[in-house]
Backbone as a ProteinNet text record, in pm:
[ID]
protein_1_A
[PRIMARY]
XXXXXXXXXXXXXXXXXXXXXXXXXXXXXXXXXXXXXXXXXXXXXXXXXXXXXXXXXXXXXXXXXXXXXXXXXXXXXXXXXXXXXXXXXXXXXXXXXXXXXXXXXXXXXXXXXXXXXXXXXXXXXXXXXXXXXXXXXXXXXXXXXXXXXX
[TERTIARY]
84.3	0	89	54.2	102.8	50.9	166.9	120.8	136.3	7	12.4	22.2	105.3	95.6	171.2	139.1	176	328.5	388.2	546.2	579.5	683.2	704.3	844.9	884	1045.8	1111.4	1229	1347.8	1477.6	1568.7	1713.7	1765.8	1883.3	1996.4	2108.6	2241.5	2323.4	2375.9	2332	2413.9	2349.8	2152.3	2066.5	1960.9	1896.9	1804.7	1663.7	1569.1	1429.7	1321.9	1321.5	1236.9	1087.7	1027.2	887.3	915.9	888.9	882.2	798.5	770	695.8	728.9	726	755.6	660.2	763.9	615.5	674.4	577.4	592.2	527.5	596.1	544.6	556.7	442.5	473	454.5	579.8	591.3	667.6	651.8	738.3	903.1	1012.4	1132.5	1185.8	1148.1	1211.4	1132.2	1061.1	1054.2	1066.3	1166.3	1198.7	1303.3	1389.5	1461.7	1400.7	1338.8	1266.9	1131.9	1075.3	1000.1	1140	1238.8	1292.5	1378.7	1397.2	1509.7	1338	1242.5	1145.2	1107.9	1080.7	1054.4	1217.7	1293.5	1424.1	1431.9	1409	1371.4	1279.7	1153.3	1069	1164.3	1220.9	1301.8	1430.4	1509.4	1639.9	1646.4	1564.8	1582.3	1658.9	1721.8	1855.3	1873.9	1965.1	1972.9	2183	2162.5	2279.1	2366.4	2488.6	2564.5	2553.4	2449	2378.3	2273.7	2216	2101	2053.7	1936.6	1893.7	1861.4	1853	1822.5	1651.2	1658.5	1552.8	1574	1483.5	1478	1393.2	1471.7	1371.5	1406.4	1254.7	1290.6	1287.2	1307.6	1333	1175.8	1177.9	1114.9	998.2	837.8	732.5	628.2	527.5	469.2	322	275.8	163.9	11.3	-28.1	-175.5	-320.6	-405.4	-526.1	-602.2	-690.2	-802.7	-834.9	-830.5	-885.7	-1047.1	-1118	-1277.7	-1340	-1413.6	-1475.9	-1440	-1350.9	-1288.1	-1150.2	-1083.7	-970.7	-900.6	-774.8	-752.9	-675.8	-711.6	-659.8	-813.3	-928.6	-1049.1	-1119.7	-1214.9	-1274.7	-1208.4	-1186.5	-1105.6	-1160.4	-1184.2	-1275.8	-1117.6	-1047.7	-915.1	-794	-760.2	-681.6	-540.2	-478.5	-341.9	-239	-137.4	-2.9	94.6	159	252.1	407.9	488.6	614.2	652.7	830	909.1	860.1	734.8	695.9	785.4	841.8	874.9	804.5	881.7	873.5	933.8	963	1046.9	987	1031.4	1008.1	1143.5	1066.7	1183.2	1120	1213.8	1105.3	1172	1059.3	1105.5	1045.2	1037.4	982.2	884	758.4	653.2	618.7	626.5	539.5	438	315.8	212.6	200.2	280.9	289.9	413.8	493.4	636.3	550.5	437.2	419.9	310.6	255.9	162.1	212.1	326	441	499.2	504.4	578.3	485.7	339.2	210.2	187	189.4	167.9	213.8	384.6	466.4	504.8	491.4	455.7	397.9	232	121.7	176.4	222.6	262	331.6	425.6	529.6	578.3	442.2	413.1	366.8	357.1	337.8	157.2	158.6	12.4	-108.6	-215	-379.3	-387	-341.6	-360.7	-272.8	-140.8	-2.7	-62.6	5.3	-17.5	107.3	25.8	153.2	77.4	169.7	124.4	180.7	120.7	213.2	159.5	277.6	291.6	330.3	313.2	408.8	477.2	617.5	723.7	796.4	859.4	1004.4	1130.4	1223.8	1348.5	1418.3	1531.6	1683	1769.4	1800.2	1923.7	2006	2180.6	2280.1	2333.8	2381.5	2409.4	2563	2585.2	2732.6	2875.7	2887.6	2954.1	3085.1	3204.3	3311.1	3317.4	3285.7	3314.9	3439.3	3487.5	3591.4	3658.7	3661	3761.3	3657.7	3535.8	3430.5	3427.6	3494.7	3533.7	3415.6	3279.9	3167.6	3110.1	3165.4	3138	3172.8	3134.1	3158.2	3310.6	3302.3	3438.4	3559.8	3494.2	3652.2	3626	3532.2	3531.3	3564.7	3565	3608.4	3456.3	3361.6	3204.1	3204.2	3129.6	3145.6	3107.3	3026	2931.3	3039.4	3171.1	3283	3369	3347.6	3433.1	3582	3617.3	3762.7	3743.7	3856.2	3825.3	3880.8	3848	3848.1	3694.2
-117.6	0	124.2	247.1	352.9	448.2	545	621.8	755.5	845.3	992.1	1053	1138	1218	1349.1	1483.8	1591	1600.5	1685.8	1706	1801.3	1756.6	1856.4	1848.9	1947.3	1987.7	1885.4	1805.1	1772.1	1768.3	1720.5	1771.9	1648	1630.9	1521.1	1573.4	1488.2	1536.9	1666.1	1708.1	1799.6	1927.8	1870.4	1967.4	1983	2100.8	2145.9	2113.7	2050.6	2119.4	2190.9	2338.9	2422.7	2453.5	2440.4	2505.6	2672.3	2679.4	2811.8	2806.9	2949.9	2957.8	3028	2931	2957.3	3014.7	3166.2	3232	3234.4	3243.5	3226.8	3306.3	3406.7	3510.4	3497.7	3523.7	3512.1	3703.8	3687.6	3821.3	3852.8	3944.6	3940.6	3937.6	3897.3	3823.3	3971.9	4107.5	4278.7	4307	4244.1	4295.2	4255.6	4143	4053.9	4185.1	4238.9	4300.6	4380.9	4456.5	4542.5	4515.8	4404.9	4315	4273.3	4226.4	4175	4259.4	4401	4495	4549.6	4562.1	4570	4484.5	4331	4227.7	4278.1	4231.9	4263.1	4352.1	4477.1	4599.2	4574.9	4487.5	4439.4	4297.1	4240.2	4097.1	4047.7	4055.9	4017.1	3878.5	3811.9	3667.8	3589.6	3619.5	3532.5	3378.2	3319.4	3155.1	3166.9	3116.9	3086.1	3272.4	3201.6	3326.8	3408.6	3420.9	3449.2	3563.3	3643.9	3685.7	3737.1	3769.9	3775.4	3648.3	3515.4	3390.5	3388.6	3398.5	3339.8	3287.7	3178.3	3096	3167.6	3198.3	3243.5	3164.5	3112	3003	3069.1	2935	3047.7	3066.7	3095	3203.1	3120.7	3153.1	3073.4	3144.1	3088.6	3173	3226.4	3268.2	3305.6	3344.2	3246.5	3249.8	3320.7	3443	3517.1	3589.2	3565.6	3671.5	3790.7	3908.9	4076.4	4033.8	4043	4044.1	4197.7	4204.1	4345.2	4381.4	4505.5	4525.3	4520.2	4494.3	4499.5	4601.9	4596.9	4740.7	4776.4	4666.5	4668.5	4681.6	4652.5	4626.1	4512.6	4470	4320.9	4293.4	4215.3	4161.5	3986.4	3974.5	3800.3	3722.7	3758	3656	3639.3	3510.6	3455	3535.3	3643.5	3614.3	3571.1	3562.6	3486.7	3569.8	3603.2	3675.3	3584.6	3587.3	3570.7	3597.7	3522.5	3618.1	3631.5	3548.8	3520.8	3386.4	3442	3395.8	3382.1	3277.7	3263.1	3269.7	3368.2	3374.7	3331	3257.7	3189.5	3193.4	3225.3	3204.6	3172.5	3175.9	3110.6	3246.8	3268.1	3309.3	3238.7	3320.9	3258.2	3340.8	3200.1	3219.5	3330.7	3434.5	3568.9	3630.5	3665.7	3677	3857	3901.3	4072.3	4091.6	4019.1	4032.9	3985	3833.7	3838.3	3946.8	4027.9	4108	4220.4	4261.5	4342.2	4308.9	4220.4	4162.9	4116	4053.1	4095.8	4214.4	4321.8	4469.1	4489.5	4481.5	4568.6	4500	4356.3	4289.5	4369.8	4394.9	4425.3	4566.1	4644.1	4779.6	4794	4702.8	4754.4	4660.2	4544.7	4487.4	4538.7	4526.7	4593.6	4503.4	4408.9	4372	4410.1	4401.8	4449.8	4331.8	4213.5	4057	4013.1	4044.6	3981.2	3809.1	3706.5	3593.4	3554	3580.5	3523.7	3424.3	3349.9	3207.3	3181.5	3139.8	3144.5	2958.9	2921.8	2765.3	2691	2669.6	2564	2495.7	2474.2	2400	2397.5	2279.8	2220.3	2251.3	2274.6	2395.1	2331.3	2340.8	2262.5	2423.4	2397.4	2529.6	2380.1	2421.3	2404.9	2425.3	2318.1	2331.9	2374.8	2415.8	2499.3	2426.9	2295.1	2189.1	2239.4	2202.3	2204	2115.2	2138.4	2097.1	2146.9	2228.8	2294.9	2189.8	2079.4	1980.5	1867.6	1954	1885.2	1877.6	1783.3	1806.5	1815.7	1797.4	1843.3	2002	2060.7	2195.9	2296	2397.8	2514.3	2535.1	2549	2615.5	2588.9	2396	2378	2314.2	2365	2313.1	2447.8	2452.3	2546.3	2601.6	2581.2	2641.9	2773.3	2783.7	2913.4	3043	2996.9	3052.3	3086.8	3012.5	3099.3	3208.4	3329.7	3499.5	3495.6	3471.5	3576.9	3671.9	3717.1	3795.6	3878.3	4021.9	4164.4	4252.4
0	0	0	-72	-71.2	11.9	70.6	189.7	107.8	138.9	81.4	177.3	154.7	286	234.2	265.4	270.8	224.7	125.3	191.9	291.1	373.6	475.3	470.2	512.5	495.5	626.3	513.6	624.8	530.7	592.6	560.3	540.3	460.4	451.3	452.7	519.1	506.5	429.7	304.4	275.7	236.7	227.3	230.2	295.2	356.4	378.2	291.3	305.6	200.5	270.8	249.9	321.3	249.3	321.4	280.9	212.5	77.7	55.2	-76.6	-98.4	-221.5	-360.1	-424.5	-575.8	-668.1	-703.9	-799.8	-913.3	-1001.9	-1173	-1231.7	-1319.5	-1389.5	-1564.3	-1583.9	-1803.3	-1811.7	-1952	-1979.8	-2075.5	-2180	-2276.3	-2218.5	-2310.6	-2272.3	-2223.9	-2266	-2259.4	-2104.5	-2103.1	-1945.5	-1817.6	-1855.8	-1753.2	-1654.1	-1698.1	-1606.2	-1572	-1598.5	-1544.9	-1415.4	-1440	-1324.8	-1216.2	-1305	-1166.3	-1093	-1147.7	-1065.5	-945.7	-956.8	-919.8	-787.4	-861.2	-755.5	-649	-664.5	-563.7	-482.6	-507.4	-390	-299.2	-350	-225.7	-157.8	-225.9	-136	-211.2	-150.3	-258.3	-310.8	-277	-321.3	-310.8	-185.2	-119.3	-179.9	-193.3	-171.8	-93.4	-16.4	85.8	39.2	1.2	-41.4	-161.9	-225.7	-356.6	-328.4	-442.7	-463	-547	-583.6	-737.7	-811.5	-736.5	-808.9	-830.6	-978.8	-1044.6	-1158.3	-1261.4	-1387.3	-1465.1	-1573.3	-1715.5	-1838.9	-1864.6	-1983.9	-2116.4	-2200	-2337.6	-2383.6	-2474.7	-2516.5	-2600.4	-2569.1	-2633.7	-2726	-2741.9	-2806	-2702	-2683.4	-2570.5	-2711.5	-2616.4	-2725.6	-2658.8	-2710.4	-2634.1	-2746.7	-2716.2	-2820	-2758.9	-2752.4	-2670.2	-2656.5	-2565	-2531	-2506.8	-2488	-2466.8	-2318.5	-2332.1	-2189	-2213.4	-2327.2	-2325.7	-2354.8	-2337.2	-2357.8	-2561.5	-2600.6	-2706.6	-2796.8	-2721.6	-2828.5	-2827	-2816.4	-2857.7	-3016.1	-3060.9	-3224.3	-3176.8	-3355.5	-3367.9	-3385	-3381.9	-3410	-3292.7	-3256.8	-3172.8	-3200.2	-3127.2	-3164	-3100.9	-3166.7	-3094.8	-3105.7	-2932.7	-2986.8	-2899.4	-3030.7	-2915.5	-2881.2	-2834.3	-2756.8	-2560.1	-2554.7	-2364.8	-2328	-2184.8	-2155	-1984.4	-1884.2	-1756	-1692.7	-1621	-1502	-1348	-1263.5	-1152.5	-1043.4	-895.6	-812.1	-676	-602.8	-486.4	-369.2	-261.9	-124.4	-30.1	92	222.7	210.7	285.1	234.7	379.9	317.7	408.9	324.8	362.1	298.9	310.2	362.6	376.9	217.1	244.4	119	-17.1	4.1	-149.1	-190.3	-116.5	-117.6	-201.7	-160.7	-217.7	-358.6	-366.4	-492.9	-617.7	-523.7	-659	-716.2	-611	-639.4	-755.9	-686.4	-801.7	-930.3	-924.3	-1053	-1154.1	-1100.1	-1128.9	-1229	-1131.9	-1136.8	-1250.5	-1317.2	-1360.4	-1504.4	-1493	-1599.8	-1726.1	-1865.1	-1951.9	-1977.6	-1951.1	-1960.8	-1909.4	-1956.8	-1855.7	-1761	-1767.1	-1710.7	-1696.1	-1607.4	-1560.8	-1544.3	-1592.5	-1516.9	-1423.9	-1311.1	-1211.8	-1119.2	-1070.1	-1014.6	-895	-789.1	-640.9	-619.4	-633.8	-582.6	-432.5	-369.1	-204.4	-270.6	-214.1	-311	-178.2	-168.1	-99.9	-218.7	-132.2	-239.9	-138.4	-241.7	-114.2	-88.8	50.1	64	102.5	85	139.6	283.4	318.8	450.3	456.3	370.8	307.6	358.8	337	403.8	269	357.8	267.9	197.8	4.5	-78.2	-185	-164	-228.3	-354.3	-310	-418.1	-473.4	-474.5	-540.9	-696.3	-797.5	-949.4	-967.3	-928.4	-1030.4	-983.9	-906.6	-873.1	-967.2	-1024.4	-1137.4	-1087.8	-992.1	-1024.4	-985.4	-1012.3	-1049.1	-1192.6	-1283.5	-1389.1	-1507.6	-1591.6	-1717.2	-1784	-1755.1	-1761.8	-1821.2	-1947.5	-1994	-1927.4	-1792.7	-1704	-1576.6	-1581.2	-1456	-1579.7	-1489.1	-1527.8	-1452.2	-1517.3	-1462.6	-1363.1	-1288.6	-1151.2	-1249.2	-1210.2	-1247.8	-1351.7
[MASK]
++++++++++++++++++++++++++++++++++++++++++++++++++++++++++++++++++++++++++++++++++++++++++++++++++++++++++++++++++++++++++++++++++++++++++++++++++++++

């Protein structure tokens, strides 16, 4: 027999899994920085020694027809526009901070109908254990994604 049961946060040796909540925003791919220099002033989006962590996927096509009320017009034809993408990140779930961060979503989005999505998600933090001579770690690998210092 299979047991269902809730997830609830516990840890293994080398990670944490915390209760937090993951939000997901669609939006053309040009206004991603601009939402997220935004979202960040309300919460930096910490992860251990980091911040500013969020995922933006590539780039889709987003499909809607305008209805009466829109701000473009009622129109009889479906369009598609590309170039949407998703950006998603997670914080701690405080219901005053995501209050803040729907707002200014809202605020600073170029759409009449932001879709943003607030999920419960288990997320691993690091228990920041010395791995230093870890060969699958970035940086001890040649990753086009490690910069040179200066």
């Amino acid at each position: 027999m299979t047991e269902t049961t809730a997830l609830s946060a516990f840890e293994t040796r080398s990670v944490w899994m915390q209760r937090f909540w993951t939000v997901t925003i669609q939006a053309p791919a040009e206004d991603i920085d601009r939402i997220m220099e935004h979202v960040t002033a309300v919460t930096p989006l910490t992860q251990g020694p980091y911040d500013n962590n969020a995922y933006v996927t590539a780039t889709g096509t987003e499909r809607y027809r305008p209805l009466d009320g829109a701000a473009a017009g009622a129109e009889s034809a479906v369009r598609q526009r590309p170039g949407v993408v998703e950006v998603s990140f997670e914080m701690t779930p405080d219901r005053d901070i995501l209050e803040q961060v729907v707002e200014t979503v809202f605020q600073v989005h170029s759409y009449q109908e932001p879709v943003i999505r607030v999920q419960e998600s288990l997320v691993s933090r690091s228990k920041g254990l010395d791995d230093r001579d870890n060969p699958h770690r970035w940086w001890n690998t040649t990753g086009d994604w490690k910069q040179a210092d200066g």
